[in-house]
C-alpha positions as CSV (number, residue, x, y, z in Angstrom):
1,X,-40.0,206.7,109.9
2,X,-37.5,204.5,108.1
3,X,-39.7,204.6,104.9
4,X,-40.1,208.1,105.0
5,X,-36.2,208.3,105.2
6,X,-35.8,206.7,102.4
7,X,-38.3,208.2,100.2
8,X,-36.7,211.5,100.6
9,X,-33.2,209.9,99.6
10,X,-35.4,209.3,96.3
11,X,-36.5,212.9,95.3
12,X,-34.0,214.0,92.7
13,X,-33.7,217.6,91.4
14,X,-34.2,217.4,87.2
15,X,-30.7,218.3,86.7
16,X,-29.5,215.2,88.8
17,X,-31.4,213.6,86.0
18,X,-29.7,214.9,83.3
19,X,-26.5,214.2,85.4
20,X,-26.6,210.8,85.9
21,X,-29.2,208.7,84.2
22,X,-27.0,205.5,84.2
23,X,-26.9,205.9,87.7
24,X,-30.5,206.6,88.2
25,X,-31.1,203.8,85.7
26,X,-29.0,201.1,87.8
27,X,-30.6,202.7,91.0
28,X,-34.0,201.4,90.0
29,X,-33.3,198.2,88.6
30,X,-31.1,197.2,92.1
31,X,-33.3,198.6,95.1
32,X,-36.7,198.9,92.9
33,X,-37.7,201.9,94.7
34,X,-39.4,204.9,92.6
35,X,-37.3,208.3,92.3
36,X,-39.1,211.4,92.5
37,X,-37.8,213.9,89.8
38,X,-38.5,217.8,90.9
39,X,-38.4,221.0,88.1
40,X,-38.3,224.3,90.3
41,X,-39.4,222.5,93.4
42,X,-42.0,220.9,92.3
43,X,-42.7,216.7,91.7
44,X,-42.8,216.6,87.5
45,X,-41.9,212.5,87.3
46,X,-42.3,209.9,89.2
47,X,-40.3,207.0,87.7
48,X,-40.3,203.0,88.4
49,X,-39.8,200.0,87.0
């Protein structure tokens, strides 16, 4: 349940993207957990590093 709490802190709506890719960008490199980009409610992106 924990790791499906956390996955769904990851899903990101494309403008959040647009928003705050530094943020986003330190995000990843600290916790190393993908985020989940969505366009019009739907996955598009699916980033990592």
């Amino acid at each position: 349940m924990e790791r499906l709490m956390r996955l769904t802190d990851q899903v990101k709506p494309i403008s959040y993207l647009n928003r705050e890719n530094a943020q986003i960008t330190k995000n990843l490199t600290e916790s190393g957990e993908p985020i989940i980009i969505t366009q019009n409610g739907e996955a598009r992106l699916v980033a990592s590093l």
